[in-house]
C-alpha positions in Angstrom: -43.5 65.4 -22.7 -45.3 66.4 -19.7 -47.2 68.6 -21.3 -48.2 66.5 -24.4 -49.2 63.4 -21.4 -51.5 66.1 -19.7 -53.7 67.0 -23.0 -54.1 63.7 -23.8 -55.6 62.8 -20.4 -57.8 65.5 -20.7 -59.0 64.9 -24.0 -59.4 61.1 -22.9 -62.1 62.5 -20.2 -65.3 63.2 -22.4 -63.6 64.8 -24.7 -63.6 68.5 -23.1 -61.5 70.9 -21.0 -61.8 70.2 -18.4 -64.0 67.4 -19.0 -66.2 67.0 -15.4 -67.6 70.7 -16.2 -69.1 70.1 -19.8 -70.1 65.9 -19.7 -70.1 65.1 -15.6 -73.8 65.4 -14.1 -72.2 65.6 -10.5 -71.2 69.2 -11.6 -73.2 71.7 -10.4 -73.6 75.4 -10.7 -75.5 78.3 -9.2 -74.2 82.3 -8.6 -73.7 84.3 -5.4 -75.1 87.4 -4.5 -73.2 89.2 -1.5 -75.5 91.7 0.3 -73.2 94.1 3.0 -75.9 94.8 5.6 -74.0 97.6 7.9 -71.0 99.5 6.7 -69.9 101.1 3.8 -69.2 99.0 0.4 -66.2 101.0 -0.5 -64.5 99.2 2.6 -65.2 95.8 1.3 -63.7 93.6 -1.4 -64.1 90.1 -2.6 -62.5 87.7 -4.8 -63.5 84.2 -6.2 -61.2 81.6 -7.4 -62.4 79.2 -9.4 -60.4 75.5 -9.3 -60.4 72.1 -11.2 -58.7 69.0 -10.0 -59.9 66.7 -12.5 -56.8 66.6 -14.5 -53.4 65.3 -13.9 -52.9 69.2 -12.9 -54.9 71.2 -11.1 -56.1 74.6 -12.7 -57.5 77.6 -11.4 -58.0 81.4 -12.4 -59.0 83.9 -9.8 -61.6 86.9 -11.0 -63.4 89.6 -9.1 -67.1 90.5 -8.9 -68.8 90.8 -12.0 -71.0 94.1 -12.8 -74.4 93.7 -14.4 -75.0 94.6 -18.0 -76.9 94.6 -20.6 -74.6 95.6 -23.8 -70.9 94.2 -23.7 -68.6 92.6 -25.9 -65.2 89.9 -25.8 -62.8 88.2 -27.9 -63.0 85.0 -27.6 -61.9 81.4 -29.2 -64.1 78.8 -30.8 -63.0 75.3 -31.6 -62.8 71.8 -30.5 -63.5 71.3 -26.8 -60.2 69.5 -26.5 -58.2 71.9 -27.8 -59.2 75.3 -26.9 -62.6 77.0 -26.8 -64.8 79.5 -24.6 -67.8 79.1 -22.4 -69.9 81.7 -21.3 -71.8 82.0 -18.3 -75.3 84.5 -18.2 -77.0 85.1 -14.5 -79.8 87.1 -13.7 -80.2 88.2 -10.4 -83.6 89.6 -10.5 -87.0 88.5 -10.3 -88.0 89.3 -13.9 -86.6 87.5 -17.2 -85.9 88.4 -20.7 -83.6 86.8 -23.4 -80.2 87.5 -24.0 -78.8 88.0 -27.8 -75.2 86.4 -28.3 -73.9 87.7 -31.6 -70.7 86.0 -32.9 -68.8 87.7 -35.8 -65.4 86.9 -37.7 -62.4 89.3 -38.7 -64.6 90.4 -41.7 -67.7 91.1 -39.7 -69.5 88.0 -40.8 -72.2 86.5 -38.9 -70.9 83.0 -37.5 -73.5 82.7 -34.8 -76.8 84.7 -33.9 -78.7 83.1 -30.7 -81.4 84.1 -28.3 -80.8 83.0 -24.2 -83.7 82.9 -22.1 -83.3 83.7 -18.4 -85.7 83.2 -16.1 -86.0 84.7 -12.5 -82.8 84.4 -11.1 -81.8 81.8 -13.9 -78.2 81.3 -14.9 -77.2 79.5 -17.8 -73.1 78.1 -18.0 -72.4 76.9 -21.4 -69.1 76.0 -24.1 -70.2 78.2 -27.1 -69.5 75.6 -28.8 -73.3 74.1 -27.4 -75.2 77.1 -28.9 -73.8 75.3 -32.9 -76.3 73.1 -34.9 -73.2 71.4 -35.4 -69.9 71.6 -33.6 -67.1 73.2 -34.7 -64.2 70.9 -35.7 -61.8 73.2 -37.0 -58.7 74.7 -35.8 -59.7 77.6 -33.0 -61.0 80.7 -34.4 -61.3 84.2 -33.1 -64.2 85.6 -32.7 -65.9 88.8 -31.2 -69.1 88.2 -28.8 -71.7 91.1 -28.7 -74.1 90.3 -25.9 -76.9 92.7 -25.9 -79.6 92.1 -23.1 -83.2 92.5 -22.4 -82.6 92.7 -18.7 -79.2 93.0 -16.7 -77.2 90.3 -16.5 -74.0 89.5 -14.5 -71.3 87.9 -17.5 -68.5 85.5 -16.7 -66.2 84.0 -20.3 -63.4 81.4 -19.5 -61.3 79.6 -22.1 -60.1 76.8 -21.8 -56.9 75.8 -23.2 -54.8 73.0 -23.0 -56.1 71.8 -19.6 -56.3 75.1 -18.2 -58.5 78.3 -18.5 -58.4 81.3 -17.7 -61.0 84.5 -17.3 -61.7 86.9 -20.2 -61.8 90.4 -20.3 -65.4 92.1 -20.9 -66.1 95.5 -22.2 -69.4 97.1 -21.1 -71.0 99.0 -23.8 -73.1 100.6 -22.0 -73.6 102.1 -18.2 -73.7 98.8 -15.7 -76.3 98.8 -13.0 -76.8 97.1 -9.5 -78.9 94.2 -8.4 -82.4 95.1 -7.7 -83.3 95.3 -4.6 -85.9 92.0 -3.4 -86.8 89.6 -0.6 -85.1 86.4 -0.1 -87.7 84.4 -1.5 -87.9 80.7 -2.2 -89.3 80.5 -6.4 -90.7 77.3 -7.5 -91.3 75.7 -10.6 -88.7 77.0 -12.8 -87.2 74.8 -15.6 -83.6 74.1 -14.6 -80.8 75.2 -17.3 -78.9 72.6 -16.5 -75.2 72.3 -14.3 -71.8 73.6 -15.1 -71.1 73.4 -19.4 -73.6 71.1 -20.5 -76.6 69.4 -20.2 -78.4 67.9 -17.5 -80.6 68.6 -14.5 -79.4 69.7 -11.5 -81.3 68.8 -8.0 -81.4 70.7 -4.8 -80.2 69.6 -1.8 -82.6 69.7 1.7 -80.2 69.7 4.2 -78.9 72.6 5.7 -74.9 73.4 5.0 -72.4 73.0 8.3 -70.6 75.9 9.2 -69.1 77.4 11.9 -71.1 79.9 14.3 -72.0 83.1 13.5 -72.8 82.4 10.1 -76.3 81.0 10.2 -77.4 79.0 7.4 -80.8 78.6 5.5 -82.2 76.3 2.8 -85.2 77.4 0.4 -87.6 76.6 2.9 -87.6 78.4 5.7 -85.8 81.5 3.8 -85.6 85.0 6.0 -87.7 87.6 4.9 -87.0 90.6 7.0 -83.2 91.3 5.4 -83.7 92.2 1.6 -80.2 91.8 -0.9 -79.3 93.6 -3.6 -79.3 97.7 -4.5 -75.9 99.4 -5.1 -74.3 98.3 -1.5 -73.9 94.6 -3.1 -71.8 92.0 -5.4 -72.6 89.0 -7.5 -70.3 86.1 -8.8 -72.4 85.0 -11.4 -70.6 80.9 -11.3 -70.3 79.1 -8.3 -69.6 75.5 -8.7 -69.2 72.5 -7.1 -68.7 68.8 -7.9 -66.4 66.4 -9.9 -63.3 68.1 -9.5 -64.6 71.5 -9.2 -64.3 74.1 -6.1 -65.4 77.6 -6.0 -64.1 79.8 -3.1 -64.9 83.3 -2.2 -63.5 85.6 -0.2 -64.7 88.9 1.2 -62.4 91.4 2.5 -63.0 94.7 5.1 -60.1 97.3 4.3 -62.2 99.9 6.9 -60.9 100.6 10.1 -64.9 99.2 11.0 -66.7 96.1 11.4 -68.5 95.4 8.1 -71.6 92.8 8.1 -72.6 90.8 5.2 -74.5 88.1 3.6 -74.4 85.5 1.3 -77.3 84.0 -1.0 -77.0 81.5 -3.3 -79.0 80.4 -5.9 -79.1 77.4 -8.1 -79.6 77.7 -12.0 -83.2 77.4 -11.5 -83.6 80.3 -9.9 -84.1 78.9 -6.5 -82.6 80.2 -3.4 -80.6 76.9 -2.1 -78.8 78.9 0.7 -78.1 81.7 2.8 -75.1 82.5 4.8 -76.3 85.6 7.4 -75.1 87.7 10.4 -71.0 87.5 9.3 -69.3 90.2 10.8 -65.8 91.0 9.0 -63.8 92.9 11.7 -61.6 95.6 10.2 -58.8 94.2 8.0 -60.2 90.8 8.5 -61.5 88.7 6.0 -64.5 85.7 5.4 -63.6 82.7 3.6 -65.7 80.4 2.2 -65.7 76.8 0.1 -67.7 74.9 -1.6 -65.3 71.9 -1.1 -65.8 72.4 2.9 -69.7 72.6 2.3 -72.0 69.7 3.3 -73.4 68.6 1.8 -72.7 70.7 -1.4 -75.0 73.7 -2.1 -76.4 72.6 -4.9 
């Protein structure tokens, strides 16, 4: 009975699961790059969980860094956004852009779904598959197998959601994975925003800096350091961090050397702009960062 009071509370919201990530405008989303600055990347590792509270329940999956790729393939589930379906998430951490082909094929190898996703400079797009359908599906949940195949490298996060919950889905890289380029922390203007969390809308940036705790220095798009460059081989990306009605992302970065290890953190909206930096955190040896966007203010993006 519990169970059966749950779904229908979530299907009441908007009709989605959970409903405040594909209808609510207060979501919003962006991806993290982590950058280690001294020390050796083989000592670190980092985690990000991924809640909702919006339900009666809270749900959460936990999933590590994702690698960049541009051929990879998934199982995954269509159907009603009440019942149980997949979204997708897409980020591209450089400064170039490309499209992205999502090929969607049955148990016969019929084509259910052939679309093109355009990425600009350090876009990311966070959808239901169920969005990239003339028309929605409304029959019982199907599965299907995603071929992504990419003109540029892209960092690729599934979830379904089920029932309330969700959880992460495996991805199979087709093809050798690569690291984020190497660039400048550099403010870019005048992209067209994809829109926050799963579903439409646009998403605003914030001007005020976020409140931390010293060391960890904090900058907004403008001024944005220049001298300390992210990316190459010596860094991680979480290609969804949200925020907003209901939703929490929190990361955690761990130093298994017997050395300090310093890091930083960028962030960047869906649009491609650079809405914070976290610099300067030292991780002593077999100590950890933590960070939430539920403790940010105001919220990164």
């Amino acid at each position: 009975m519990r169970q059966l009071i749950r779904v229908l509370f979530t299907m009441s919201l908007c009709g989605s699961l959970p409903a405040a990530f594909a209808q609510d405008l207060s979501t919003r989303s962006g991806f993290a790059v982590i950058t280690l600055v001294s020390g050796n990347i083989a000592g670190l590792t980092a985690t990000e969980t991924l809640i909702n509270g919006s339900t009666e329940d809270v749900a959460l999956t936990t999933v590590a860094p994702s690698v960049l790729l541009t051929n990879a393939s998934m199982f995954v589930t269509v159907g009603p956004t009440s019942l149980n379906t997949t979204a997708i998430v897409l980020a591209n951490p450089s400064i170039g852009a490309g499209g992205v082909n999502l090929l969607l094929t049955n148990q016969s190898g019929g084509i259910v779904l052939n679309a093109v996703v355009r990425l600009g400079p350090r876009g990311q797009i966070a959808r239901f598959l169920n969005d990239f359908f003339d028309v929605e599906p409304t029959g019982p949940p199907t599965p299907l197998l995603l071929t992504l195949s990419a003109e540029i490298p892209v960092a690729v996060l599934a979830l379904n959601f089920r029932n309330g919950d969700f959880t992460s889905v495996p991805i199979t890289s087709l093809a050798n994975s690569l690291p984020v380029t190497i660039q400048p922390v550099t403010p870019l203007f005048g992209i067209p925003n994809t829109g926050p969390g799963f579903g439409p809308g646009v998403a605003t940036l914030p001007s005020t800096p976020v409140i931390v705790s010293p060391p960890v220095s904090v900058f907004r798009s403008s001024p944005v350091p220049t001298s300390t460059s992210i990316g190459g081989a010596a860094s991680l990306i979480f290609p969804h961090v949200a925020t907003g009605a209901g939703w929490v992302s929190e990361i955690v970065v761990g130093n298994t050397s017997s050395s300090p290890q310093t890091i930083r953190i960028d962030f960047f909206g869906s649009n491609g702009a650079n809405v914070a930096s976290l610099t300067n955190i030292v991780i002593n040896s077999r100590g950890l960062f933590f960070f939430s966007t539920a403790t940010a203010s105001p919220p990164i993006f």
